[in-house]
MOPAC internal coordinates of N, CA, C and O (Angstrom, degrees):
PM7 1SCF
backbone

  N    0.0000 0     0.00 0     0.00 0    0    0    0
  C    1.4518 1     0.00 0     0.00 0    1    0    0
  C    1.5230 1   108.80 1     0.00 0    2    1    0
  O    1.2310 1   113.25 1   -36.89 1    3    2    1
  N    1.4310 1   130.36 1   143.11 1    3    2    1
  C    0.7752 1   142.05 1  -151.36 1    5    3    2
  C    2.0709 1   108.44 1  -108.39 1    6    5    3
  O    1.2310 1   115.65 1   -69.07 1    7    6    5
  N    1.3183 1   125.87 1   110.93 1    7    6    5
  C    1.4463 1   136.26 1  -166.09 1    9    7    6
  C    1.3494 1   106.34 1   -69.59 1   10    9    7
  O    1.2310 1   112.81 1   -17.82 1   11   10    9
  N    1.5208 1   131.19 1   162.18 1   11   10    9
  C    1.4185 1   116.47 1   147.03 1   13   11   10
  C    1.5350 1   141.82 1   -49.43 1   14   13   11
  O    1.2310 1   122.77 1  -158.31 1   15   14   13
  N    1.4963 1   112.30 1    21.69 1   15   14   13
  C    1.7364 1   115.76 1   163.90 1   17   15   14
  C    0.9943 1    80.15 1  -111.37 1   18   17   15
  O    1.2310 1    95.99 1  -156.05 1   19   18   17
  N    1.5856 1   159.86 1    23.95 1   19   18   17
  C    1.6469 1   119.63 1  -170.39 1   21   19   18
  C    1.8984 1    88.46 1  -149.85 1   22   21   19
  O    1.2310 1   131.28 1   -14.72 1   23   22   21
  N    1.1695 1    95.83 1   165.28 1   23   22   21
  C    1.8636 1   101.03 1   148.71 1   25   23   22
  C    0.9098 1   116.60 1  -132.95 1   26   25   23
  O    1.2310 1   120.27 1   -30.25 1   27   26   25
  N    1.4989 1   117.08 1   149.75 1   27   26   25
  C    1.8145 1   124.10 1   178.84 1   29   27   26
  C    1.4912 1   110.63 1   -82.09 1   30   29   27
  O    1.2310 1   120.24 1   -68.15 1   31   30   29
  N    1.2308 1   117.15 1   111.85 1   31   30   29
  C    1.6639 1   138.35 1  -160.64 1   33   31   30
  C    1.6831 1    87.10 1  -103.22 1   34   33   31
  O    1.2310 1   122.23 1   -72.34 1   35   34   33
  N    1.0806 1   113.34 1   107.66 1   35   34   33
  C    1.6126 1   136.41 1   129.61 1   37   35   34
  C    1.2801 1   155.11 1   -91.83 1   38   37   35
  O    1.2310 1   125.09 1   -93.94 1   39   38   37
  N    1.2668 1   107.83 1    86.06 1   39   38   37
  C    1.4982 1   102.95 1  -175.71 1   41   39   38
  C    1.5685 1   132.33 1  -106.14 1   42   41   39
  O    1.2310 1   118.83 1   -64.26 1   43   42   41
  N    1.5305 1   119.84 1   115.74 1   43   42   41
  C    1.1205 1   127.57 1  -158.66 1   45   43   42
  C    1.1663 1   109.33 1   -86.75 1   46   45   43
  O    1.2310 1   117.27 1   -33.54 1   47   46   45
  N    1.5632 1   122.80 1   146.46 1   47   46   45
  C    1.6926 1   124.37 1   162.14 1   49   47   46
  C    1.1132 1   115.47 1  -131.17 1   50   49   47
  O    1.2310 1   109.11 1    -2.08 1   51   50   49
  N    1.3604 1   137.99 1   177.92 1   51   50   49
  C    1.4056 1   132.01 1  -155.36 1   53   51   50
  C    1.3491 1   113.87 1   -58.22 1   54   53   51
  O    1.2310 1   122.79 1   141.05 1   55   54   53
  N    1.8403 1   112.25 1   -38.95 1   55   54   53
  C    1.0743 1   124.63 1  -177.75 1   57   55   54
  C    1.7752 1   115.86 1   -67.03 1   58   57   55
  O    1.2310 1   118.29 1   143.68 1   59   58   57
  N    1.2667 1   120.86 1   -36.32 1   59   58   57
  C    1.1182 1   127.10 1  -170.52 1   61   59   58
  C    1.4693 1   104.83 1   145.78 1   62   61   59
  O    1.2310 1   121.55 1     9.88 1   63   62   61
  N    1.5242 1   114.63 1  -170.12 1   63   62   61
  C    1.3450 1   119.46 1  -138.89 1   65   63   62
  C    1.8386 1    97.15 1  -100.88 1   66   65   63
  O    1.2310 1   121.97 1   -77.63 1   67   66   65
  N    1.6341 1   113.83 1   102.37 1   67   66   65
  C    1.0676 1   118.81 1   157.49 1   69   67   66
  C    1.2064 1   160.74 1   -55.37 1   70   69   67
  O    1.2310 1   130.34 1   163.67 1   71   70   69
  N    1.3811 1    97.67 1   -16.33 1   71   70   69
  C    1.6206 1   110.81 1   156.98 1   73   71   70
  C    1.8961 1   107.52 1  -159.74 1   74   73   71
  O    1.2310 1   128.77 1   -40.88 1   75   74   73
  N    1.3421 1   100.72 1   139.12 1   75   74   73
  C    1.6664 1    81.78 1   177.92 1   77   75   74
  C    1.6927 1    77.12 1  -138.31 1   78   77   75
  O    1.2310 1   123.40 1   -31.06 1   79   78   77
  N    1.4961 1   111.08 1   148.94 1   79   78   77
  C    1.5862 1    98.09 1   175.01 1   81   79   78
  C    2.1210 1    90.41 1   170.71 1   82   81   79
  O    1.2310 1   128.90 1   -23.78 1   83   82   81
  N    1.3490 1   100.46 1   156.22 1   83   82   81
  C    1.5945 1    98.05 1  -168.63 1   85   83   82
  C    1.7186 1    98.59 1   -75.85 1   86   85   83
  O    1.2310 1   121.20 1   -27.34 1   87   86   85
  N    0.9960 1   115.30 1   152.66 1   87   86   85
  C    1.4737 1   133.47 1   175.78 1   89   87   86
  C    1.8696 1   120.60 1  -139.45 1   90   89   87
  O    1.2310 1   129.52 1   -33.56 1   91   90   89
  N    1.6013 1    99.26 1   146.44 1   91   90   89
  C    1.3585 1    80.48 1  -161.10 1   93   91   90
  C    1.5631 1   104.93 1  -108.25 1   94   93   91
  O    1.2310 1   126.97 1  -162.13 1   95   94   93
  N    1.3893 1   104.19 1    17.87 1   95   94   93
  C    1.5024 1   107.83 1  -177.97 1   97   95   94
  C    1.9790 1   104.02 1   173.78 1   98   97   95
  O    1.2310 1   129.55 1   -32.28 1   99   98   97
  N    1.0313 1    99.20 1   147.72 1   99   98   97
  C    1.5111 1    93.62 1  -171.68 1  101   99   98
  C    1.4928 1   105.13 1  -139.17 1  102  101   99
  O    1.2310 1   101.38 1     7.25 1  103  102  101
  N    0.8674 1   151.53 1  -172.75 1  103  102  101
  C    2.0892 1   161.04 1  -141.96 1  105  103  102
  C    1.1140 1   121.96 1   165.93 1  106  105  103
  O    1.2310 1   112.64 1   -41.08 1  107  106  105
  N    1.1834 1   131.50 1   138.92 1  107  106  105
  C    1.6910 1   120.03 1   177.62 1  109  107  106
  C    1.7860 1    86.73 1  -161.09 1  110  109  107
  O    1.2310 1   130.58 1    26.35 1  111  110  109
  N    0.9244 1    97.19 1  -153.65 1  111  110  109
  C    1.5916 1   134.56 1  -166.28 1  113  111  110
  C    1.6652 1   129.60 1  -143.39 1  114  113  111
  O    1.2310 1   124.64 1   -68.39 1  115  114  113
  N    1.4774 1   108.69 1   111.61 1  115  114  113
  C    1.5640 1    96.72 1  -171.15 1  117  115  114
  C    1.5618 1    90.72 1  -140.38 1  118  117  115
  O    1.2310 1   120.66 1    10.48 1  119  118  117
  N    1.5348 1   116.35 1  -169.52 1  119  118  117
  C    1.5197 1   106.95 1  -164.81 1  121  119  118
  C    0.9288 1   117.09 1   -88.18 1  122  121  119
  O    1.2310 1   109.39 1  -176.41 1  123  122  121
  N    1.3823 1   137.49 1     3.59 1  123  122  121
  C    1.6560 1   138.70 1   129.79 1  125  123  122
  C    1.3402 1   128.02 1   -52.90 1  126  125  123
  O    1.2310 1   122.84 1   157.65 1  127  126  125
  N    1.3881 1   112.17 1   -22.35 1  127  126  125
  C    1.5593 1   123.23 1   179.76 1  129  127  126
  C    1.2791 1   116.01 1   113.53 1  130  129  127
  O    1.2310 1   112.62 1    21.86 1  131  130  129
  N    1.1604 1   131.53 1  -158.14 1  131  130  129
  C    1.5031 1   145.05 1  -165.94 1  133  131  130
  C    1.4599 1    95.25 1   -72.26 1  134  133  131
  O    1.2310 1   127.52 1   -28.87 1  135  134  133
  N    1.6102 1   103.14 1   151.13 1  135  134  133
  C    1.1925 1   126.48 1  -176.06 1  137  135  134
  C    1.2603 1   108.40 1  -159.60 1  138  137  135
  O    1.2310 1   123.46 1   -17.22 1  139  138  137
  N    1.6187 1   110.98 1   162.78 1  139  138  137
  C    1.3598 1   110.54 1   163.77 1  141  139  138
  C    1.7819 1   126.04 1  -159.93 1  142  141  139
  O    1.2310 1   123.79 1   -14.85 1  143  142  141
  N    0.9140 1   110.34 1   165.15 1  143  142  141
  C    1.3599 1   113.67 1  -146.87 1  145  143  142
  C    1.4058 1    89.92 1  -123.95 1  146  145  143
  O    1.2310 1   125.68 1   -53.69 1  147  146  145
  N    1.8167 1   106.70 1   126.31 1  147  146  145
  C    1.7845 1   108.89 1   175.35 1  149  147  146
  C    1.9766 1    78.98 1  -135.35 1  150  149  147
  O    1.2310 1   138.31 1    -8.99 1  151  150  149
  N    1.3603 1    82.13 1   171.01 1  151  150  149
  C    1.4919 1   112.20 1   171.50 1  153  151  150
  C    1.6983 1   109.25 1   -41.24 1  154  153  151
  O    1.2310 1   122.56 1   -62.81 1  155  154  153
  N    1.1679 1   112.69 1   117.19 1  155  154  153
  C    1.8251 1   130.42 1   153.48 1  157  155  154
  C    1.7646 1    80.25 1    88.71 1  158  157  155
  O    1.2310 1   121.95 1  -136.48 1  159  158  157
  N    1.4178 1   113.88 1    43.52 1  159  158  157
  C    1.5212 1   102.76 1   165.40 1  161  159  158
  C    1.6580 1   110.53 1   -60.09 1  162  161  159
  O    1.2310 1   111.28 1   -17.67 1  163  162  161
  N    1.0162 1   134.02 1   162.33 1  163  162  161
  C    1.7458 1   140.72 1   143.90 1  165  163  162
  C    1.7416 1   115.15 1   -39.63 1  166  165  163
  O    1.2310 1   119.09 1   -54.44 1  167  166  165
  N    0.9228 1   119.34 1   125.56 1  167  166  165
  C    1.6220 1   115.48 1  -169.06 1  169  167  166
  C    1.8695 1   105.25 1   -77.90 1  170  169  167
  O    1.2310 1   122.64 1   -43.50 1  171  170  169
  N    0.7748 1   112.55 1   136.50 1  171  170  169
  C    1.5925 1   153.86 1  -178.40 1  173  171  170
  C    1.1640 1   134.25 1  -115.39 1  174  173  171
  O    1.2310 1   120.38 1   -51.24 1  175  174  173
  N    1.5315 1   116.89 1   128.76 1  175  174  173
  C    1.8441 1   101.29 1   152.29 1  177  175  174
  C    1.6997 1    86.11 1  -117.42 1  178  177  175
  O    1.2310 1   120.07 1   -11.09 1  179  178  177
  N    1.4140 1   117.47 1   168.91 1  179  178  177
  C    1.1780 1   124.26 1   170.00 1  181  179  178
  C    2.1353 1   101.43 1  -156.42 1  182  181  179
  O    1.2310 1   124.57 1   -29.61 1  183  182  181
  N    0.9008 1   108.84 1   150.39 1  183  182  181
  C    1.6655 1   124.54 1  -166.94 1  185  183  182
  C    2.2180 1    75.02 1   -81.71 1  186  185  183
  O    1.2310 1   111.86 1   -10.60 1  187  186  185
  N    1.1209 1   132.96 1   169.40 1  187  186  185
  C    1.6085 1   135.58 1  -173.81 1  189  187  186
  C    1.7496 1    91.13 1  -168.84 1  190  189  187
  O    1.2310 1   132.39 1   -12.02 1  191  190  189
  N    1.5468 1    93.67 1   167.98 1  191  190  189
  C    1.7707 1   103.24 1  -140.01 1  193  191  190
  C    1.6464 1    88.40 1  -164.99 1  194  193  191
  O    1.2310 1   126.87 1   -50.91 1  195  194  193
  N    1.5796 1   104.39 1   129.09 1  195  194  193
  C    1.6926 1   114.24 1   162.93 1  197  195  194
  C    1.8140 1   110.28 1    68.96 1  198  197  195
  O    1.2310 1   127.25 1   114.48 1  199  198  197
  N    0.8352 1   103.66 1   -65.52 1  199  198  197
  C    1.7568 1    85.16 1  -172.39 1  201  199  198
  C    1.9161 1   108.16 1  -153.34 1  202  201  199
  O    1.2310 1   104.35 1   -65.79 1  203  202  201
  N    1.1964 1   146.48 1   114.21 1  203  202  201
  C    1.4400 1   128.69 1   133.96 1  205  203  202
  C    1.4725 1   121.05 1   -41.81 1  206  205  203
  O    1.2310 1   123.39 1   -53.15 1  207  206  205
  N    1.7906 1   111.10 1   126.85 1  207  206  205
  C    1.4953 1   117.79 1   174.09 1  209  207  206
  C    1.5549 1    96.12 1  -122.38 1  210  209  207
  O    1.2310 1   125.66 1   -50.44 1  211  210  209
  N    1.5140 1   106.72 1   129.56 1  211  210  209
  C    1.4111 1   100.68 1  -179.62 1  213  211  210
  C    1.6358 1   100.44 1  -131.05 1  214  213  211
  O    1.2310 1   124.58 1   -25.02 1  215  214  213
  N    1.2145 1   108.81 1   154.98 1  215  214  213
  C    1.7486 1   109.97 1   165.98 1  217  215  214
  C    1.4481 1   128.58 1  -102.05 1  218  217  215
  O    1.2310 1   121.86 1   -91.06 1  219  218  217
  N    1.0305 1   114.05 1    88.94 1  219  218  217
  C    1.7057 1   122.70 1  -178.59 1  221  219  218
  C    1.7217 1   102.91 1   -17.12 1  222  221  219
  O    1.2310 1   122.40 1   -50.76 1  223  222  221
  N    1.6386 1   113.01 1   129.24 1  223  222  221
  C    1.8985 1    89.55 1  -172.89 1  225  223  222
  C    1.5940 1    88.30 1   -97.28 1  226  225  223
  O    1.2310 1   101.17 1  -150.80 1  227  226  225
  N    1.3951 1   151.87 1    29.20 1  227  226  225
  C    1.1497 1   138.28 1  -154.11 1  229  227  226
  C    1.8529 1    87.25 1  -136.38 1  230  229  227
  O    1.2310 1   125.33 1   124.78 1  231  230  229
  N    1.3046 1   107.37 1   -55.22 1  231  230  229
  C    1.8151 1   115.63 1  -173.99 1  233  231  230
  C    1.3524 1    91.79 1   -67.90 1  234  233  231
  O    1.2310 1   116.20 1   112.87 1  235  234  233
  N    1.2708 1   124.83 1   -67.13 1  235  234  233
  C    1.5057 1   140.64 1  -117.35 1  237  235  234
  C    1.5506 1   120.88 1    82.07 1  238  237  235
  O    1.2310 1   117.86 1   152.55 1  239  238  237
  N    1.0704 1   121.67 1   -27.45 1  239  238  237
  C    1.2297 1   122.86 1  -173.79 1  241  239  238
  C    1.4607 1   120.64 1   -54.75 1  242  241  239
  O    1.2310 1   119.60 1   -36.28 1  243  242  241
  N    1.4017 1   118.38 1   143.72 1  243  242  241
  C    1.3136 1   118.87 1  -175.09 1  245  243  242
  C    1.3246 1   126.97 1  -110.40 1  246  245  243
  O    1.2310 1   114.08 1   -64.70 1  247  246  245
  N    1.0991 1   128.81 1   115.30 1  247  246  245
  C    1.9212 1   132.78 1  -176.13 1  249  247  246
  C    1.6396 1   121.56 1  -105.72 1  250  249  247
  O    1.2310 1   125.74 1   -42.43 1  251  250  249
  N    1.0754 1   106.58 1   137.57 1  251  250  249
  C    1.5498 1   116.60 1   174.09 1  253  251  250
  C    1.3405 1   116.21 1  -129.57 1  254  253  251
  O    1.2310 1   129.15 1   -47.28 1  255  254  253
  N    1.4916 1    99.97 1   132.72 1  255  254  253
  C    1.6200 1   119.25 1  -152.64 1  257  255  254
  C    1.9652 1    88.63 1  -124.66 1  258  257  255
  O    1.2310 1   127.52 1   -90.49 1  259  258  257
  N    1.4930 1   103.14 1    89.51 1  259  258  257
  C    1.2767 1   126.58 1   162.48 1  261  259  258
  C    1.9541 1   101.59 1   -31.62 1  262  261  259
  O    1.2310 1   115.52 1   -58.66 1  263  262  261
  N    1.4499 1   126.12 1   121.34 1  263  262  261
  C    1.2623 1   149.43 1   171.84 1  265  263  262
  C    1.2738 1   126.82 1  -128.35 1  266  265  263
  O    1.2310 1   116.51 1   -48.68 1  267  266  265
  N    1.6747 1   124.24 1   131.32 1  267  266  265
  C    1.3083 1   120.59 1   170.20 1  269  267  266
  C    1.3721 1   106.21 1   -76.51 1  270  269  267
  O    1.2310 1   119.56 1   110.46 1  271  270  269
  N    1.3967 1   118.45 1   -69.54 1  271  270  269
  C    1.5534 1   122.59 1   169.75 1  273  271  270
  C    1.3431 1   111.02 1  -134.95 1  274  273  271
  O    1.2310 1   107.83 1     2.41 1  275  274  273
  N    1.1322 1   140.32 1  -177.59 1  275  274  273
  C    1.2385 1   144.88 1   162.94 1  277  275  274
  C    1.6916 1   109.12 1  -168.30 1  278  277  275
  O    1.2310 1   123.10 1   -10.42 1  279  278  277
  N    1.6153 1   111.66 1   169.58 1  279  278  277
  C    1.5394 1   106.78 1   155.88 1  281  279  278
  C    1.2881 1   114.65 1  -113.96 1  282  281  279
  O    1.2310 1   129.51 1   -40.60 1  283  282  281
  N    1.8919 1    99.27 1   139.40 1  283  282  281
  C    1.9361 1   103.57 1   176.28 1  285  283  282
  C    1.6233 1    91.49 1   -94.92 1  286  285  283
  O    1.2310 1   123.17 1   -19.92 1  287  286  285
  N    1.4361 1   111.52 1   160.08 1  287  286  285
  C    1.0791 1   129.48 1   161.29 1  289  287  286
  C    1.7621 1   101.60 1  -137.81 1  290  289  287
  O    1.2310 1   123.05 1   -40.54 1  291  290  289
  N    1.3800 1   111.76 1   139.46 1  291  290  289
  C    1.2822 1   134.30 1  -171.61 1  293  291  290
  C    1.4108 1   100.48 1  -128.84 1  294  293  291
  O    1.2310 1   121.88 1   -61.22 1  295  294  293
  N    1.1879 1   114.00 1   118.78 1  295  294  293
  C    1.3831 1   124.36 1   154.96 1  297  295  294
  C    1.7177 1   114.30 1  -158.36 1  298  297  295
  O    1.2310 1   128.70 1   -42.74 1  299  298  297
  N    1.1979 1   100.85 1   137.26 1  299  298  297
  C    1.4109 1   129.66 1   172.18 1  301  299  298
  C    1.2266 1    92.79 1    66.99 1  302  301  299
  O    1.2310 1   109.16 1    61.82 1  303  302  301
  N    1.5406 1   137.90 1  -118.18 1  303  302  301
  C    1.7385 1   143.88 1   179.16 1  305  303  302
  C    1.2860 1   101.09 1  -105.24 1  306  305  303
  O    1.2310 1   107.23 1  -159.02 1  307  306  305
  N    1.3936 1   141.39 1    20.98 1  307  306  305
  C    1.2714 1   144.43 1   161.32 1  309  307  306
  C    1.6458 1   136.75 1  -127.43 1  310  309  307
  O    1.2310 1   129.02 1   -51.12 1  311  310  309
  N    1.3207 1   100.22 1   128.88 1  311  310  309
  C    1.6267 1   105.33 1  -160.85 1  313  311  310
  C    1.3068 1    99.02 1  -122.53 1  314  313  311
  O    1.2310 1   107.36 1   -73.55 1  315  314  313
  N    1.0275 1   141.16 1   106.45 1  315  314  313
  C    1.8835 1   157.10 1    78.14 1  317  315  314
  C    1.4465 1   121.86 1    38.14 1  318  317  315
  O    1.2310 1   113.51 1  -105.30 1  319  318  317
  N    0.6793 1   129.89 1    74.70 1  319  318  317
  C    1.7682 1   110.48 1  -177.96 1  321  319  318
  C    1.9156 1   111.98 1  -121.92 1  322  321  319
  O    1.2310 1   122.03 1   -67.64 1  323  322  321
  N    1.1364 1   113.72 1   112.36 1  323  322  321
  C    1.6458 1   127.04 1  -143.23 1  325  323  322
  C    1.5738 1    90.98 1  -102.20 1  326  325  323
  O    1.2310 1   109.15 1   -61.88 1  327  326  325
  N    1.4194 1   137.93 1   118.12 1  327  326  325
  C    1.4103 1   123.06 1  -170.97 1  329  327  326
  C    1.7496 1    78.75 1  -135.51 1  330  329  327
  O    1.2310 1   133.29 1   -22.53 1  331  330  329
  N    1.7088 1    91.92 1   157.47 1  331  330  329
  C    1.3354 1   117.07 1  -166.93 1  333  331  330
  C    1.2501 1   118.29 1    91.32 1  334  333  331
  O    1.2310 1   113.58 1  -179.80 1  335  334  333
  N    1.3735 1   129.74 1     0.20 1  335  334  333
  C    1.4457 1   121.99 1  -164.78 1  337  335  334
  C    1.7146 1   110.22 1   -73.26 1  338  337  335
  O    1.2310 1   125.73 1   124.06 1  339  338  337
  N    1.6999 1   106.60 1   -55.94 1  339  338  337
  C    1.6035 1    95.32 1   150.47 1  341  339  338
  C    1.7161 1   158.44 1   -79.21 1  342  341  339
  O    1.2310 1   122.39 1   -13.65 1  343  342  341
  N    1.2195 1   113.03 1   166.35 1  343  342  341
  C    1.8441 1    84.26 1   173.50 1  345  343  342
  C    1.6304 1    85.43 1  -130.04 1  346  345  343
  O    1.2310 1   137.84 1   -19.06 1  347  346  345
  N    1.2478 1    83.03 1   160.94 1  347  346  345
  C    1.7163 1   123.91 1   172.80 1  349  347  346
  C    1.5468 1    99.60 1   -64.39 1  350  349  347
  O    1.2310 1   118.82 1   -42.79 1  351  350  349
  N    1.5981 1   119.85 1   137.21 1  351  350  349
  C    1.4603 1   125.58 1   169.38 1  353  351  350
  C    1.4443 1    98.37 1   -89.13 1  354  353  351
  O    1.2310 1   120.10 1   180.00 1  355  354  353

């Protein structure tokens, strides 16, 4: 579970939930452009584009999880992000 320095980063795929784990800051892409998401952000959904970059809050280490689109949802210290929901014509 994720404290007030961190947020609990979940990201779901058709199969089920591919990563759930505390993070201490996260980035994506929406049709304004880059963004990013730290602890006690303002809650959100936003449509997201090209890649999630998140920072492990325990390593530091940082990962990027290549995306066509997906949706984030932000609320309270926890962010959601549900990929696969559309398909490509």
């Amino acid at each position: 579970m994720a404290d007030t320095s961190s947020i609990l980063l979940k990201v779901h795929g058709r199969r089920g939930v591919m990563f759930s784990g505390a993070v201490s800051s996260l980035s994506s892409v929406n049709k304004t452009g880059l963004f990013d998401v730290l602890p006690h952000h303002s809650n959100f959904i936003s449509l997201i584009q090209k890649k999630i970059v998140y920072r492990d809050a325990i390593s530091k280490q940082i990962h990027e999880i290549p995306i066509d689109q997906a949706v984030m949802r932000a609320t309270g210290n926890e962010v959601n992000i549900y990929l696969g929901l559309t398909r490509s014509n």
